[in-house]
C-alpha positions in Angstrom: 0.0 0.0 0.0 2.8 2.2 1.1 5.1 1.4 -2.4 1.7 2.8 -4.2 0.4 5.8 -2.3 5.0 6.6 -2.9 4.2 5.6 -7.0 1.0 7.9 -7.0 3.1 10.9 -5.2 6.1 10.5 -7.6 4.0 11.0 -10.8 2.2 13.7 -9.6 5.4 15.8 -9.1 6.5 14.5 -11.9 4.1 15.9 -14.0 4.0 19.4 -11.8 7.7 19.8 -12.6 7.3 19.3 -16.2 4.4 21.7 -16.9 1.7 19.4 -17.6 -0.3 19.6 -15.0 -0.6 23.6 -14.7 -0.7 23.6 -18.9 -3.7 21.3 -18.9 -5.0 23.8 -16.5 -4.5 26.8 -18.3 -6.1 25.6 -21.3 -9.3 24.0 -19.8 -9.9 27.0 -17.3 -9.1 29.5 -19.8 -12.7 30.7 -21.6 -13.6 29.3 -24.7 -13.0 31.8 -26.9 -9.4 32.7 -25.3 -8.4 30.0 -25.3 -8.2 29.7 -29.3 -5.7 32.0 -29.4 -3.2 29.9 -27.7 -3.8 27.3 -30.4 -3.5 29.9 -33.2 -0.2 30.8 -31.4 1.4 26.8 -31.3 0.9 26.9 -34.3 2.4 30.4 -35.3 -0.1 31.1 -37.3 -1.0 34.6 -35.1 -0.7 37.2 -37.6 -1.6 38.0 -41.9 0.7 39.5 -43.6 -0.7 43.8 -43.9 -3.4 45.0 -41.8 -5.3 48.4 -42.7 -7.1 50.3 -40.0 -9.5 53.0 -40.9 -12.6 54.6 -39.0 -15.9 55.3 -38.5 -18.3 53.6 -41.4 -22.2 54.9 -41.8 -23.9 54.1 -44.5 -27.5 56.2 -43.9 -29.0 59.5 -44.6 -26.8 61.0 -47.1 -24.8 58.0 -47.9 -27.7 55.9 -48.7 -29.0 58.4 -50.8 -25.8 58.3 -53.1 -25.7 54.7 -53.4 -29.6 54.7 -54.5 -28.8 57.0 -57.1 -25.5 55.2 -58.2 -25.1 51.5 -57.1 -24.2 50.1 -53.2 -20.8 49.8 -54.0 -20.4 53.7 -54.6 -18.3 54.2 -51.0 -15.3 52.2 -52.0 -14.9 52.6 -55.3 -12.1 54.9 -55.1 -10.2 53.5 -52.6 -11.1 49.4 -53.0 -7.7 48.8 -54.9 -6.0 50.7 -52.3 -7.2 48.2 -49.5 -7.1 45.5 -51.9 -3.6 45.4 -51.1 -3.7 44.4 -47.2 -4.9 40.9 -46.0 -7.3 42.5 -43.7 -9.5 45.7 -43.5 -10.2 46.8 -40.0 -13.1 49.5 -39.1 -15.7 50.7 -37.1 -19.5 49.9 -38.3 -21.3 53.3 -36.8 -24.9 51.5 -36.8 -27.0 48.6 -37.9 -27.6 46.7 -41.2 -31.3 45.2 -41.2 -32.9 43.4 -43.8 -35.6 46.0 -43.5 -34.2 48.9 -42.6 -36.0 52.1 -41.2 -36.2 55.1 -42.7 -35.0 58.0 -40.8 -34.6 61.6 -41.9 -31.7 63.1 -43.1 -31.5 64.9 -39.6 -31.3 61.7 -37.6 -29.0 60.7 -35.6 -30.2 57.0 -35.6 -29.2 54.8 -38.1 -30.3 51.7 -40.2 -28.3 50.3 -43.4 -29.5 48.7 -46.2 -27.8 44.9 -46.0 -26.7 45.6 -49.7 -24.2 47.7 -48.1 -22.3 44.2 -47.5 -21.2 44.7 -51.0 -19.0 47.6 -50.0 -18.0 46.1 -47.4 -16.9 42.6 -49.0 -15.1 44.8 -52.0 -13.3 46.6 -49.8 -11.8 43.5 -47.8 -13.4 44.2 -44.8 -12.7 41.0 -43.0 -13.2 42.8 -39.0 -15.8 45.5 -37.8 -16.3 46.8 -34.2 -19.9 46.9 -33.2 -19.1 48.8 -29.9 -20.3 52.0 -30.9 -23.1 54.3 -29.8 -25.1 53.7 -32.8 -25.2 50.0 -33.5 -28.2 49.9 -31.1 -30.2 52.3 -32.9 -32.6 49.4 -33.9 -32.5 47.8 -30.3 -31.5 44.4 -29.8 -33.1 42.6 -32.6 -31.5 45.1 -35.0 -27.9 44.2 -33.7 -28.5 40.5 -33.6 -29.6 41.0 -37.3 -26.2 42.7 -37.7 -24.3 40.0 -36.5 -26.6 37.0 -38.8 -25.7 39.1 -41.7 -22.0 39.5 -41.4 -21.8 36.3 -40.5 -23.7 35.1 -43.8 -21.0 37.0 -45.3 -18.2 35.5 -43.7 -17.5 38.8 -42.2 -16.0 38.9 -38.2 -17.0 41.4 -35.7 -15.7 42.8 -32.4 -17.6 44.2 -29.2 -20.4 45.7 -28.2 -22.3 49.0 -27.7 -22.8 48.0 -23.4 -21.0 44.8 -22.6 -17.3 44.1 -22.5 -16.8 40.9 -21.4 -14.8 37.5 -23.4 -18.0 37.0 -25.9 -17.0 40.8 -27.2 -13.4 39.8 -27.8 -12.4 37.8 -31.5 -9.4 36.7 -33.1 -8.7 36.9 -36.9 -5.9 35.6 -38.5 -4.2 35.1 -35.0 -4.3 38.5 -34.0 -6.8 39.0 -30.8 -9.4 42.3 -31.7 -11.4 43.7 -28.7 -13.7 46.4 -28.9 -15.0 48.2 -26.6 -17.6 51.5 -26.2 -17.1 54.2 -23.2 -19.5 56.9 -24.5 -22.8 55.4 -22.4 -22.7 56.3 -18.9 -24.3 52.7 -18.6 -21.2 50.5 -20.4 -19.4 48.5 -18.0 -16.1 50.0 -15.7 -12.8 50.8 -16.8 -11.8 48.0 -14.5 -13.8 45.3 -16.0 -12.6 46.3 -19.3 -8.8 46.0 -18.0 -9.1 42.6 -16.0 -10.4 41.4 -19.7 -7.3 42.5 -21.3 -5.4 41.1 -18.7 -6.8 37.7 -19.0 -7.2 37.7 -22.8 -3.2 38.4 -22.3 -3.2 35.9 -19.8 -3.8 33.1 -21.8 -2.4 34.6 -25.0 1.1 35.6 -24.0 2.4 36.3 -27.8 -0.6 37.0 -29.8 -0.6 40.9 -30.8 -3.9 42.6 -28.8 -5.4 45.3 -30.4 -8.2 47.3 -28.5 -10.6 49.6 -31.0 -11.8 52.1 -28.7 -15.2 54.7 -29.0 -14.1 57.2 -27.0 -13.1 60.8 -26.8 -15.5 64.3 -27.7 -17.0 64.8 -31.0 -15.2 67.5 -33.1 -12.7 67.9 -30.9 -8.7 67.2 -32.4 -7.2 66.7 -29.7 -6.9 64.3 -27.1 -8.7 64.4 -23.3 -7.0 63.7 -20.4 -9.9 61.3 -20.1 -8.7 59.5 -23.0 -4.7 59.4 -22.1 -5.4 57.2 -18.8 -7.2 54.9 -20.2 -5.3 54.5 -23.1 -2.1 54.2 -20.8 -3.8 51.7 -18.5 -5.1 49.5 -21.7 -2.1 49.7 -22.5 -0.7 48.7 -18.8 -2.9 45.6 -18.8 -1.7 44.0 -22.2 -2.8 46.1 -25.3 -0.4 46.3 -28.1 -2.0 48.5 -30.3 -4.9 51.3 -29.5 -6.7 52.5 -32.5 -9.6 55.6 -31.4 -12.9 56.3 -33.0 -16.1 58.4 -32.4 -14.5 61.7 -32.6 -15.3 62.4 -36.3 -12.2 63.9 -36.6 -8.3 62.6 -36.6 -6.6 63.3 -33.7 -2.8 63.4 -32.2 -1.0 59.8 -32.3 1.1 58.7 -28.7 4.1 56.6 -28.1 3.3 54.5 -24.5 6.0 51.8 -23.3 6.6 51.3 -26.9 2.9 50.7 -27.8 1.2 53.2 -30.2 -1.8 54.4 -29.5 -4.2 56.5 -32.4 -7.0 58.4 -30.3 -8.9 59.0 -33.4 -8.7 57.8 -37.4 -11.7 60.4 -38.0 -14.4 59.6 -40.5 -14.1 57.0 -43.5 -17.2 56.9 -44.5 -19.4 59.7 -43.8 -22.0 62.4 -45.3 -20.8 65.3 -42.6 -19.5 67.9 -45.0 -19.9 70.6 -42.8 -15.9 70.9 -42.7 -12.4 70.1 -43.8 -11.6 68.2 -40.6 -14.8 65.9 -40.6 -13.9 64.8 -44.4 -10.2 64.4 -43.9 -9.1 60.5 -42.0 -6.0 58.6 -41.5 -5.6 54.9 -42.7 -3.2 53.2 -40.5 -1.3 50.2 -42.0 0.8 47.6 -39.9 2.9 45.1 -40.8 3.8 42.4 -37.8 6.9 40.9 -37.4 8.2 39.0 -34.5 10.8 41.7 -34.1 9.7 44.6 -34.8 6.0 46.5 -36.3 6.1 48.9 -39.6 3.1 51.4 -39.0 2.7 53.3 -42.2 0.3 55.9 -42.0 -2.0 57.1 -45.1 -3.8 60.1 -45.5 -7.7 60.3 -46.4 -9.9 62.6 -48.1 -13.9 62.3 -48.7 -15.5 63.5 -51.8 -19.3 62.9 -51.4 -18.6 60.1 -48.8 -15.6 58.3 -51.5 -13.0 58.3 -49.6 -9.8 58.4 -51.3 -6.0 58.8 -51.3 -4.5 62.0 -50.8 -2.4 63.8 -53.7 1.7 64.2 -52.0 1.1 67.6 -51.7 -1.8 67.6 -49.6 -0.6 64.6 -47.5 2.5 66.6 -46.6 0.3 69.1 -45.2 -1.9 67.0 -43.9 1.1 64.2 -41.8 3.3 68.0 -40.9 -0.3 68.9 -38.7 -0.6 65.7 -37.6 2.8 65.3 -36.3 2.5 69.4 -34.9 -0.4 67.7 -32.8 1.9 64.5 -31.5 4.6 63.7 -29.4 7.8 65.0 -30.3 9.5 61.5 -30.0 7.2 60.6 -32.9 6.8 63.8 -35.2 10.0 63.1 -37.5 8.6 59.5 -38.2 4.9 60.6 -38.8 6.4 63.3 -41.5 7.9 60.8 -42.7 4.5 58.4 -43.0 6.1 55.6 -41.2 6.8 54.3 -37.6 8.9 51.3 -36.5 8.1 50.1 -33.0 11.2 47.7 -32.6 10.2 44.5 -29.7 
């Protein structure tokens, strides 16, 4: 009896010592979702090759109105060979697509897209959307659970949520972990809950690169808050590797924290708000991921009727010389330039 209660001790801290024991912990306590992402990472399969962020998306009121009169692809045409070139188009969905959509005025502020808007969406490689917004609710529940059907008909992934913040809000694509998250309701969850997610997420997910797409920040306004700068920094403290900002309407400054980059605002992509140069200008934020280092190559946007497009040289010059005037000085030479290298 003794010789067997020694055996059963013996493999037990033989296991302990070599990692088995706490790995098969890990992985079965981790949440379902998270837990992918360790897989994704054995097998080094955690990144694509050119990612392009861009920002807010809303397809109503004036928008719509162009594409009736033209065709529903009428947004992207003059940029879709531009994103064409990256893997993976990131950006933030500012309301709902229903199969019946309502019909608001063109003075609303509530939103509902036509689901042929999915062929914009698919042409311009859109293959990740953030839903946590302060529009994507503007049909209620039903209208954001209709969302979610339709992207996913259209093999289209999705991130967050206009209140909630916990694990079901948080997706990986291509390796890379997206989480996106909404602060402009007074209701949405804490700024703890959403850092003891990130923390986790990182937890079990050691080497995947995190990126958090944040609503955030005060309409109009080209400049950061103080608001904005703490929780960016503790994000950024908990695990996040990469912060990209919408809600603003408007691009605003870029940050270096610990080596981590954080954009508080890409301004409008797709918009009808003509009302001035700022609201029809954006910034496209490219990223290559290498093991050792990250190329962020930054583009510069213009809208013409809601086509976003390419800036000539001239006006980008102008256009990155502001934006680095508004940024840290530690990254104004490289934003000039229209490319940062974060070395690991």
């Amino acid at each position: 009896m003794k010789g067997r209660i020694f055996l059963f001790i013996f493999l037990i801290f033989f296991l302990f010592c070599s990692g088995q024991i706490f790995g098969w912990f890990r992985v079965e306590n981790a949440p379902a979702n998270l837990s992918l992402a360790v897989e994704n990472v054995e097998k080094n399969e955690y990144v694509p090759q050119k990612i392009i962020f861009v920002g807010d998306m809303m397809f109503d009121r004036g928008v719509e109105t162009l594409m009736e009169k033209t065709s529903f692809v009428y947004p992207v045409e003059m940029i879709k060979d531009f994103l064409c070139t990256f893997d993976l188009a990131v950006g933030s969905l500012e309301g709902p697509i229903n199969e019946k959509p309502k019909e608001f005025s063109d003075e609303s502020l509530k939103f509902s897209f036509n689901k042929k808007v999915v062929e914009s969406l698919k042409l311009g490689k859109f293959g990740m959307l953030s839903l946590a917004n302060n529009h994507t609710l503007n049909m209620g529940d039903k209208g954001l659970e209709e969302t979610k059907i339709i992207l996913k008909e259209n093999s289209i992934a999705f991130t967050g949520d206009p209140i909630g913040c916990d694990a079901d809000y948080i997706s990986q694509k291509d390796g890379i972990t997206f989480y996106g998250v909404n602060v402009t309701f007074p209701n949405n969850c804490s700024n703890e809950e959403i850092f003891d997610w990130i923390k986790e997420t990182k937890f079990y997910n050691s080497e995947t690169f995190f990126v958090v797409l944040v609503h955030w920040g005060t309409e109009y306004k080209t400049e950061s808050s103080k608001e904005q700068e703490d929780l960016a920094h503790d994000m950024i403290d908990a695990g996040a590797d990469l912060i990209i900002g919408s809600h603003p309407h408007v691009v605003q400054n870029i940050e270096k924290y610990k080596n981590k980059l954080i954009f508080y605002s890409l301004g409008n992509f797709i918009f009808d708000q003509y009302f001035s140069k700022e609201t029809q200008e954006g910034l496209g934020v490219g990223v290559e991921i290498y093991l050792e280092k990250k190329i962020y190559s930054l583009y510069a946007i213009k809208n013409n009727l809601s086509q976003p497009k390419l800036m000539e040289d001239d006006e980008k010059k102008v256009f990155l010389e502001g934006l680095a005037g508004a940024s840290t000085d530690d990254l104004s030479e490289s934003i000039k330039s229209g490319s940062i290298e974060i070395k690991d």
